[in-house]
N, C-alpha and C positions, 0 to 999 in steps of 0.2 A: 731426457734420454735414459734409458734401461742400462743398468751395470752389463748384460749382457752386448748389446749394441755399443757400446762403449768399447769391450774390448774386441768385437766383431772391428771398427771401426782402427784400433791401435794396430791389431795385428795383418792388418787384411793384404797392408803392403808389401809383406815380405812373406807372409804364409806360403809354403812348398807344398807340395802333394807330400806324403808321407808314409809310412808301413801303417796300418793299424790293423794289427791282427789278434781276434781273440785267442784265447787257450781251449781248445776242445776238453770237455770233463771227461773224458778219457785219460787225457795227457796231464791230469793234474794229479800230481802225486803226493800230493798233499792233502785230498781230500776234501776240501771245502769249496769245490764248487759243485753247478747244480741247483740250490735251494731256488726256487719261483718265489718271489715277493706274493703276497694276499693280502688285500686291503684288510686292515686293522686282525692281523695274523702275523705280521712280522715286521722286524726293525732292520734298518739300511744303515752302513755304512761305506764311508771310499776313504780307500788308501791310496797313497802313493806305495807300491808295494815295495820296488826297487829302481834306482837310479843308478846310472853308470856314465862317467861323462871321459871324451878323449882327452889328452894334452893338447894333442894339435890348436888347442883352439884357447891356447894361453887362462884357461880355467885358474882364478884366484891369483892374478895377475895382474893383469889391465881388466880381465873382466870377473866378475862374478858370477855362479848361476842363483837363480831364486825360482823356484817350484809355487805354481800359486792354485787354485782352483776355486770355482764360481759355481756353489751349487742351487738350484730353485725348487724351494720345496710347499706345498701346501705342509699349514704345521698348525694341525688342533683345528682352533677356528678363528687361527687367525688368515690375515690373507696372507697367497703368497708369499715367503722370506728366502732373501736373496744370503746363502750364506756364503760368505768369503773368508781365506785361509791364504796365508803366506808360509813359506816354508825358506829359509835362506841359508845359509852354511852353519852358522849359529845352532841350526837345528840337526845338518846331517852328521853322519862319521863318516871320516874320510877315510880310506884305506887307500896305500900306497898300493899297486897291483905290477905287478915285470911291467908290463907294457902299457897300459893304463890307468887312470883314475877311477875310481868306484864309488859312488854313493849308496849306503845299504843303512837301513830298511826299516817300510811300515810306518810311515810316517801318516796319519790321521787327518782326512780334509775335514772330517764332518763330525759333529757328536752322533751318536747312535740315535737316528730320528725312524718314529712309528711312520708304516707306509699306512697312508690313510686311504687312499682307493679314492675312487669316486666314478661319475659316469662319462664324466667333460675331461677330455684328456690334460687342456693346462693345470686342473686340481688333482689329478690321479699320477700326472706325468714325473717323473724326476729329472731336470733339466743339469747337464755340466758340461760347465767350460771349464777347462784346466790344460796346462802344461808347462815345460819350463823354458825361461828366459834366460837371454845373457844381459847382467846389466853392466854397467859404468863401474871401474872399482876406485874407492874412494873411500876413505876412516870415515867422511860423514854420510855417507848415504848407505855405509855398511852400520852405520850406527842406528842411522835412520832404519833399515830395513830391520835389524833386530829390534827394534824396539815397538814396529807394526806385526813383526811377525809376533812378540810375544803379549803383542794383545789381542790379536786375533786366535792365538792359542788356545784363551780362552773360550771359543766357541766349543772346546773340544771339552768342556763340565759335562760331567753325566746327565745334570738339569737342564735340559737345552732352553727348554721354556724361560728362564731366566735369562739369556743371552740373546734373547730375539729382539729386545728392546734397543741393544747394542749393535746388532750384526749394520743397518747404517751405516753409522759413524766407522765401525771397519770398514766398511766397502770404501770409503771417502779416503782415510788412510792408505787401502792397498792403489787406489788409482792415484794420488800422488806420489804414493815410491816408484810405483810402473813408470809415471812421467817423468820424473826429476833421475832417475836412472837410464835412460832411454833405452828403454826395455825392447832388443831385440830376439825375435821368434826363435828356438831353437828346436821345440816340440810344441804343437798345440791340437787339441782335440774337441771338437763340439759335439753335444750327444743331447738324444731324450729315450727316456726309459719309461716305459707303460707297464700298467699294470700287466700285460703279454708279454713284456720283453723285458721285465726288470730279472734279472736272474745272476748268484754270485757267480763268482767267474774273477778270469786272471785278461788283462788288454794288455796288449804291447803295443805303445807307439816308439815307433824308428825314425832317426834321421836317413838310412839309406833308403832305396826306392823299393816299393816291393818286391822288383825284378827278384833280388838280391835273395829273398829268401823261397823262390821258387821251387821245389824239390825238399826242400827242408820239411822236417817235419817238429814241430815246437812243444816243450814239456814244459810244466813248473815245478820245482822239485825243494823241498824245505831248503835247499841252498839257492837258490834263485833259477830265472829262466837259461832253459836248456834245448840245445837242438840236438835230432838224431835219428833212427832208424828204427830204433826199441828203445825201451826205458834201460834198456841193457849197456847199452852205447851212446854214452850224451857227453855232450859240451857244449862248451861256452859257444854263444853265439858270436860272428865276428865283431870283433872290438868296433862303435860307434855308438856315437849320443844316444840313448833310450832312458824310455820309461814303462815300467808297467803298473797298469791300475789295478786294487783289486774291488771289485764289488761284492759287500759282506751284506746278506741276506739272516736274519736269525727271527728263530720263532721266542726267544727269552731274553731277558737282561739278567745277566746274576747280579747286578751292583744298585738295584733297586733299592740297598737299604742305604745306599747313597743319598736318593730322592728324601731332599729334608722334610718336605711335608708328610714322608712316612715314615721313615724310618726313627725321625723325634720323637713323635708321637709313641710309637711302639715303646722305643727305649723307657718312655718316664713312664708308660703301662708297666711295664716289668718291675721297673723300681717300685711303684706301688702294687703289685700285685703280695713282691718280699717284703713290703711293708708294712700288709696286711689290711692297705686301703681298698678292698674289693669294688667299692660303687667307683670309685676314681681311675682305677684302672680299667674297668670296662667303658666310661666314657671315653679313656685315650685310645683303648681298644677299636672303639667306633670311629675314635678320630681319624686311625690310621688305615683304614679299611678305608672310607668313606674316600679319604685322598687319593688311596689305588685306581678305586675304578673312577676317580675324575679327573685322574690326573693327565695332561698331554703329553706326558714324555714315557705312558705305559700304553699298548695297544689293548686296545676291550680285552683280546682273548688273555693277553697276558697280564690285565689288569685282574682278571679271574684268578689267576691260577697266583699272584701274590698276596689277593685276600684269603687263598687255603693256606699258602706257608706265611703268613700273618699268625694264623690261629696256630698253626705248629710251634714255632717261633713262643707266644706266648702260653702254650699248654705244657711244653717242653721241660717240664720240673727241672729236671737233671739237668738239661743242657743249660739253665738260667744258672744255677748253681756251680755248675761245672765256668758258668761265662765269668761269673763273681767269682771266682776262685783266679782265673787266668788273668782277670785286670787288675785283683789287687797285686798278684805278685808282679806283673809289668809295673804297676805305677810305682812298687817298692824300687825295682828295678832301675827302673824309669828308661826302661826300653821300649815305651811310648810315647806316640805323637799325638798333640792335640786332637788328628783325626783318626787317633785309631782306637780313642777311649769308649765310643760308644758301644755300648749291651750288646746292640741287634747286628751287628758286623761283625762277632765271635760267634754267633750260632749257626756256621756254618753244614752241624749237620741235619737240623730240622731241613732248611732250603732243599736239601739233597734230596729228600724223601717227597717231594712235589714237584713233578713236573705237569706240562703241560697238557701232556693227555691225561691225567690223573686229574686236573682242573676242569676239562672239559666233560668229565661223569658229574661233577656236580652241578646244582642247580646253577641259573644265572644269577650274578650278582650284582641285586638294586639295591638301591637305597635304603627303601622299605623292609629287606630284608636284613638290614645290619640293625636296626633300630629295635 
């Protein structure tokens, strides 16, 4: 049986009809939505944006809540990966509010995965199950859940391609805590998203009935969802269980010197470039190009536009020097972390100087042509 059909199957007995209402890109006042996914053009990600739960319902009590989501992604070449995310108290802030409880915000279901398109909708599609539960409260099954939830966390590595090996054994995980918790429905959402319909954007799912927000007209606003008449006049929507999704759409990754298959490479090109190993440095040089445009957790067009600020990055005189200036006095310091001593994560202002349309003037980049 399919992690999806599994929890079609868990939740189906008590699932209500529900609000699910998007946020028109009008109403967001925050700006980020609008972006259209384009196959191998842009990276996806979902948030839990903001949660907000009642008292009425004895929250961190007798029960708990835990936020989980089920995403189905075609990823590179491999097949299908079912990715799974648990979120539990562990992970939100709770703020005390007059009248209610508040869970706030932006909590990460998915690492940043390239939309890779295609013509057959199960390989082009992005499928999610997500919402939140109440479970059982207990020292051991909140232990249990923190400790599913902080493995599953890690699907949220910049390298997703490393974690795909894993995402399994989490889904095994999250469906024994759903069990042994007896995970009753308080929000849940099923959705597939095409290459025509994938688009960022803000969801509200509600516990009240649509009725309820009838005349309403709904904003998101960098303080959370708002209701009103103009963005002139808003507030809070009436106190009840919610969640809102967001769906992030982006044409770039800035944290690609993350991806250790490049950004190694680049770093000990630099070190031998100052060290005046020319022939050695241009093979790491090719190293680290060659892994951009093959790598699965960079989109073709955006695998382009890294092999340009590659070569900035290393042509960069000043900034290599100015980089070697700023790490040794951090390491005198020791106001660094083992992850933040690498060369190619200080030259933040080459990257600035390449974007993506500035990639797409030049040629495309093979193989053949790094060689």
């Amino acid at each position: 049986m399919s992690l999806f059909e599994w929890f079609k199957n868990l939740f189906s007995h008590d699932a209500v009809q529900r609000t699910r209402l998007p946020i028109a890109k009008a109403n967001d006042l925050t700006g980020r939505s609008g972006a259209v996914a384009k196959a191998d053009e842009h990276y996806v990600r979902l948030y839990f944006s903001e949660l907000f739960l009642q008292k009425d319902r004895n929250w961190f009590t007798s029960r708990f809540p835990l936020g989980y989501s089920l995403i189905c992604h075609k990823y590179g070449d491999q097949p299908k990966v079912e990715f799974t995310n648990v979120a539990g108290k562990n992970k939100f802030d709770i703020q005390q509010a007059s009248q209610d409880r508040s869970i706030l915000r932006n909590y990460p279901m998915t690492p940043l995965l390239p939309f890779r398109g295609g013509d057959i909708e199960i390989d082009c599609g992005l499928e999610i199950d997500c919402g939140l539960v109440s479970m059982q409260a207990s020292n051991l099954l909140e232990s249990f859940a923190k400790t599913v939830g902080d493995i599953a966390g890690k699907l949220n590595a910049p390298q997703a391609s490393t974690v795909v090996s894993i995402a399994s054994s989490i889904a095994t995980g999250v469906q024994e805590l759903l069990s042994a918790g007896k995970a009753e429905t308080v929000l849940y959402v099923h959705d597939m998203f095409t290459g025509k319909s994938l688009t960022s954007g803000y969801l509200l799912l509600a516990r009240n009935p649509l009725q309820t927000f009838e005349g309403q007209t709904l904003w998101m606003t960098d303080d959370g969802i708002r209701v009103g008449p103009s963005s002139d006049a808003l507030a809070p929507i009436e106190p009840q269980d919610f969640l809102v999704i967001f769906v992030e759409c982006l044409e770039d990754r800035d944290d690609w010197q993350s991806l250790g298959a490049v950004g190694k490479p680049l770093d000990k090109a630099i070190e031998a470039k100052l060290g005046g190993r020319n022939d050695e440095a241009k093979l790491l040089l090719v190293q680290a190009k060659v892994a951009a445009i093959t790598s699965p957790d960079l989109t073709r067009r955006d695998g382009k536009r890294v092999v340009a600020a590659i070569d900035a990055y290393y042509k960069d005189g000043a900034a290599i020097q100015e980089t070697i200036a700023r790490v040794t006095r951090n390491a005198l310091t020791r106001s660094i972390t083992p992850s933040d001593d690498r060369l190619s994560l200080h030259l933040a202002p080459a990257v600035a100087r390449v974007t993506v349309a500035d990639a797409d003037k030049l040629p495309e980049a093979t193989l053949n042509s790094l060689l």
